[in-house]
Structure formats: C-alpha cells, structure tokens
N, C-alpha and C positions, 0 to 999 in steps of 0.2 A: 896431247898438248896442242895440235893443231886444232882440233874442234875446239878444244876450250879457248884458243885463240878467234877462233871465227864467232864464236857466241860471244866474246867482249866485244865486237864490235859496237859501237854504238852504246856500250853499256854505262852512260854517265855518271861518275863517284865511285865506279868500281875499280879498284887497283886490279883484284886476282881473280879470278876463279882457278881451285885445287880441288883434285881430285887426292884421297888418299882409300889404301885398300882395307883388308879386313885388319889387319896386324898394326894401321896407323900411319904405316909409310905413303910419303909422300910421292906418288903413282905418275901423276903428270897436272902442269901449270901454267897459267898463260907466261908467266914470269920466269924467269931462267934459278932452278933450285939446284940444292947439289942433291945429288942420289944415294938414298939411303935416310934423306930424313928422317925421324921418326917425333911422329904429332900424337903419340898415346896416350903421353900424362898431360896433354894441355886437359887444363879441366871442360872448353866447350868439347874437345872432341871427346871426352869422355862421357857427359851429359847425352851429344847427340849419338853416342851407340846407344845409350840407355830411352830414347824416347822416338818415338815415331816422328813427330812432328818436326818442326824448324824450328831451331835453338839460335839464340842468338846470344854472343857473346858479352862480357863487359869490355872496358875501352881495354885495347893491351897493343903491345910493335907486333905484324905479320912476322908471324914464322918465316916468310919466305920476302917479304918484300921490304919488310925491316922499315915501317911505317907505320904511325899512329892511327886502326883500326877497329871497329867490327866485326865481327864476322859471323856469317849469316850462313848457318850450316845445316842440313839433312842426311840422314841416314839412308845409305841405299842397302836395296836386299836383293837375294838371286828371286827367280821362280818359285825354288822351295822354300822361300823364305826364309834363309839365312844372312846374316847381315854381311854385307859387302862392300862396307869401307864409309864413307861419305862425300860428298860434294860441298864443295862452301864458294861461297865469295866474302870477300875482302872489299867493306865501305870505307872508303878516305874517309878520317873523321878531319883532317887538315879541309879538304874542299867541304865538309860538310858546315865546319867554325868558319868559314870563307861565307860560304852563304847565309849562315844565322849574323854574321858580324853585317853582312850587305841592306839584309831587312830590317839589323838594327838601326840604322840609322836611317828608316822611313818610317819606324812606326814609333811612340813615344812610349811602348811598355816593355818588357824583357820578353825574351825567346829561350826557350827549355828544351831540351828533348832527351825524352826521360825514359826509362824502362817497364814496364808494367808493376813493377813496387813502387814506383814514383822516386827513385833514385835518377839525380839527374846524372847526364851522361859526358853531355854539350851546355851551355848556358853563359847566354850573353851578360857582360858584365854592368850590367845596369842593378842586378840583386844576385843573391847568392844564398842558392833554396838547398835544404840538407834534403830534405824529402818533401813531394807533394802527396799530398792524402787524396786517396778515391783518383785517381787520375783517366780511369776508366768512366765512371761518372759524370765527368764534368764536358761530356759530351751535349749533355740534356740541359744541363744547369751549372750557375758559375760555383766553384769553390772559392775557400777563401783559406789562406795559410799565413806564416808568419817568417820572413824572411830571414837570416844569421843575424843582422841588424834590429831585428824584433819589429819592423813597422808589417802592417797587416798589408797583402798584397791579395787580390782576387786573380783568380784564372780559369779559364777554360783550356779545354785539349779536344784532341780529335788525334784518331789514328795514323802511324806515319808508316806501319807498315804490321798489319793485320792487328792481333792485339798484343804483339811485342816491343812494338816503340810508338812512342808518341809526341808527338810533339805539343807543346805545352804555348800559351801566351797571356803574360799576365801586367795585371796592371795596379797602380798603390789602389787600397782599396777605398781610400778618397778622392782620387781621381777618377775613378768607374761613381761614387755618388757625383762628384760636380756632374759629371757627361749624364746621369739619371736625371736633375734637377733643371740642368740644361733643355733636355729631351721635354720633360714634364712643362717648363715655361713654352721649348716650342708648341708644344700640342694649345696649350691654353691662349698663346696668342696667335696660332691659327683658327682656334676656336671662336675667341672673340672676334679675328679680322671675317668671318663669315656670317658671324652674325650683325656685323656691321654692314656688310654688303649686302646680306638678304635684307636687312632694315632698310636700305636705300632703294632696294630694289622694289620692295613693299614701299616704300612712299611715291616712288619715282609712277611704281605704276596706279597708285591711287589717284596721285597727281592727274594725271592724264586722264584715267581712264572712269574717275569718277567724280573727284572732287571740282575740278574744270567744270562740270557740266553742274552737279548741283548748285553752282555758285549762278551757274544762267537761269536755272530754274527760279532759285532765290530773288534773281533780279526780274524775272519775269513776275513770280507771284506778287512781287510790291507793286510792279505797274499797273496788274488785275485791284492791287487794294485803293492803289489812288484812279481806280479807274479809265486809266487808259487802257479800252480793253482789245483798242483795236492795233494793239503793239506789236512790231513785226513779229513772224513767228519763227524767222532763222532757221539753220539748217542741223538737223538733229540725225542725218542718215548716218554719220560715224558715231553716236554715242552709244552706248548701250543698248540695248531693246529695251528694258526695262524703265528705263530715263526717258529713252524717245517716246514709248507709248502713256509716261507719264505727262511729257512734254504736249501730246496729241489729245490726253482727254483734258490738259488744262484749258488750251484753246477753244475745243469743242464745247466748256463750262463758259468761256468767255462769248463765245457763238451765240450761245443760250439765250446768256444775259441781253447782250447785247438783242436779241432777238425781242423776248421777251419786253426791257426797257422801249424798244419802239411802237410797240404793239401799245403800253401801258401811255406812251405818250398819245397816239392817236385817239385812245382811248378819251384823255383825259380831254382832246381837244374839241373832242365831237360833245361831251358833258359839257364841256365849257359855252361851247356855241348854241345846244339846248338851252344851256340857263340863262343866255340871253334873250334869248327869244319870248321865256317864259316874261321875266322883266319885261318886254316889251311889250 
C-alpha cells in the first residue's frame, strides 16, 4: 500500500491504484479497504484474468472508494507465468464530467468519450449519442451520425488512452457545412484580394517603368514629325535599356537629318548663285 501510495503521487484523475492477488482479493490500496475483499465476480476483473492486455472497465461505484469510476486494469503473472492477481486504477469519472463540462463551454459542439464500440461513456449535454459508428476511424476523416433527437451531427475522435477510449467532438452537421462554405469564401476572396494586388502591382510597375517613358518617346517622335529636330534630348539613364537605346538611335536619325537638311541647303544655295551668274 505504501508503494502504491508513492506512485499516486502526482497521478491526476486518479482515485486508486489496487492491487488484488490470484484468488481476487483485494491485497493492498492507496485508499483505506477493509481485508478480505473479494473483486472475483466483478466482470473487469474477471475479463482482465482472461486477457493479457489492459481492460478497461464500463462506468460503475469503486469497489473500494465508493465513487463514480473507470477502471483501468492489468493482469500480472509470476516468472512461470502463472497469473498473479492484477493491478488497476480507479479514473474519476466525476473530475473527468468536470473537465468535459469546462471545455464545454469554449467550444460550440459536444464532447464524447466513448469506448471503442462507440458506446458513449461521458458526454456533454449539448446531444445525446446512443452509439458512434467507426470511432476508430474518424481519426483520418470526419464521420457523421444521428443524434437521440434525429438531427445529423458530424464528428471526429482521436485516442484518449491507446485504443480503448476515445474521446470524441462533434458538431450539427450543418454547422461543420456553414464553417466549409465559410472557409471556401475565405479562400476565394483571398484569392481575388491577390489578384487584385498583383494587378496593381502589374500597373504600378508599368506605370513607371515603361508606359512614363513611352509617352516621352511619343512626344519626342511628334516633335521629329513637325520637325523640330533639334528638341532637347532629356535624360534617359533611368529608363530601360531598351527605351534609352531607342531613345539614342531616334536622335542619332534626327542628327542625320538634320545633317543631311544642311548639306542639301548649301547645296541648293551654290546652284542658286550658279544660275545667277549664268543669267548674267
């Protein structure tokens, strides 16, 4: 009883740990028993002489602590492997309705905790499930079941203690579609609010980065058509390469002209001053 006392330390939800020996009797407890117990025809202790593993009980009062329990029970054997009694503890199901009632009233769906038939065990009073189907299952993916009141309620589980209890959380099963429908708009208008920002982003840097400059180009080639070709040539070192070197052989055509036009003027004026002469 003192070991068994020093191993509860610390042990949260746990009422007992009991030891009983091969014959059923209750051996030693953290809890004060009277001597001579005998736990043979409870049906866990008779399951857990029958099975290796950890059995665990349906709800019932402790044998010894005369409280609404669990119990979480193992078969021990000697060396030769003979069976030698079992080990159990004793879970509060009182602290355990304490903490499913605590989280009920943060989360907006019901709280289960079921046994691996899907027999609930515990279950918050928001719905009231006779059985959950597949509850093994609904690790991967949601189920979906029908409540004593007949509305359709979805739920997931995940393990609450290897694969003999489980804890269960479920929600109407049109309140799991609004929060889908929900989800689906957020996605669509994050979707659109990015393609709206990349659209501005795509303008902002055309703006700048190209359509500005082509509109100079544009003004410059109207002043080469009305012939002012000796129009300033402005500064083109931040524009593109592509623009600026466009920018550099428009001038260089204007250069030309302009070159050309003077030549063709001289020309004409030395013809000119020939055909006077000839007159003369």
């Amino acid at each position: 009883s003192d070991v068994l006392r020093l191993a509860h330390q610390g042990a949260d939800g746990v009422i007992n740990f009991l030891r009983t020996d091969a014959r059923g009797k209750v051996a030693c407890s953290v809890l004060p028993f009277v001597p001579g117990t005998d736990l043979a025809r409870e049906p866990w202790w008779i399951r857990t002489r029958q099975n290796s593993g950890l059995v665990i009980s349906s709800p019932q009062f402790g044998p010894v602590s005369q409280r609404p329990v669990l119990i979480l029970a193992q078969a021990l054997h000697t060396p030769e492997g003979q069976f030698d009694g079992t080990i159990s503890a004793s879970i509060s199901l009182e602290r355990l309705a304490h903490s499913l009632e605590r989280k009920r009233s943060e989360l907006p769906g019901a709280i289960v905790v079921s046994n691996r038939r899907g027999i609930p065990i515990l279950q918050t009073p928001k719905a009231t499930f006779r059985a959950l189907p597949d509850v093994g299952m609904g690790r991967t993916q949601l189920r979906e079941t029908t409540a004593a009141d007949g509305l359709k309620w979805k739920f997931a589980t995940a393990p609450l203690f290897a694969d003999h209890l489980f804890v269960v959380y479920a929600e109407p099963s049109r309140s799991v579609m609004r929060m889908q429908l929900a989800g689906m708009r957020m996605s669509f208008l994050l979707q659109f609010l990015a393609l709206v920002a990349t659209s501005i982003a795509i303008w902002v840097g055309s703006q700048r980065l190209i359509l500005r400059w082509l509109n100079r180009l544009q003004l410059l080639a109207a002043n080469f058509t009305r012939g002012k070709l000796d129009h300033e040539r402005g500064d083109y070192t931040n524009a593109p390469a592509e623009i600026a070197q466009l920018a550099g052989q428009l001038h260089e055509m204007a250069d030309a002209i302009q070159v050309g036009d003077s030549e063709l003027r001289g020309a004409l004026a030395v013809e000119t001053a020939l055909t006077r002469e000839v007159h003369h």
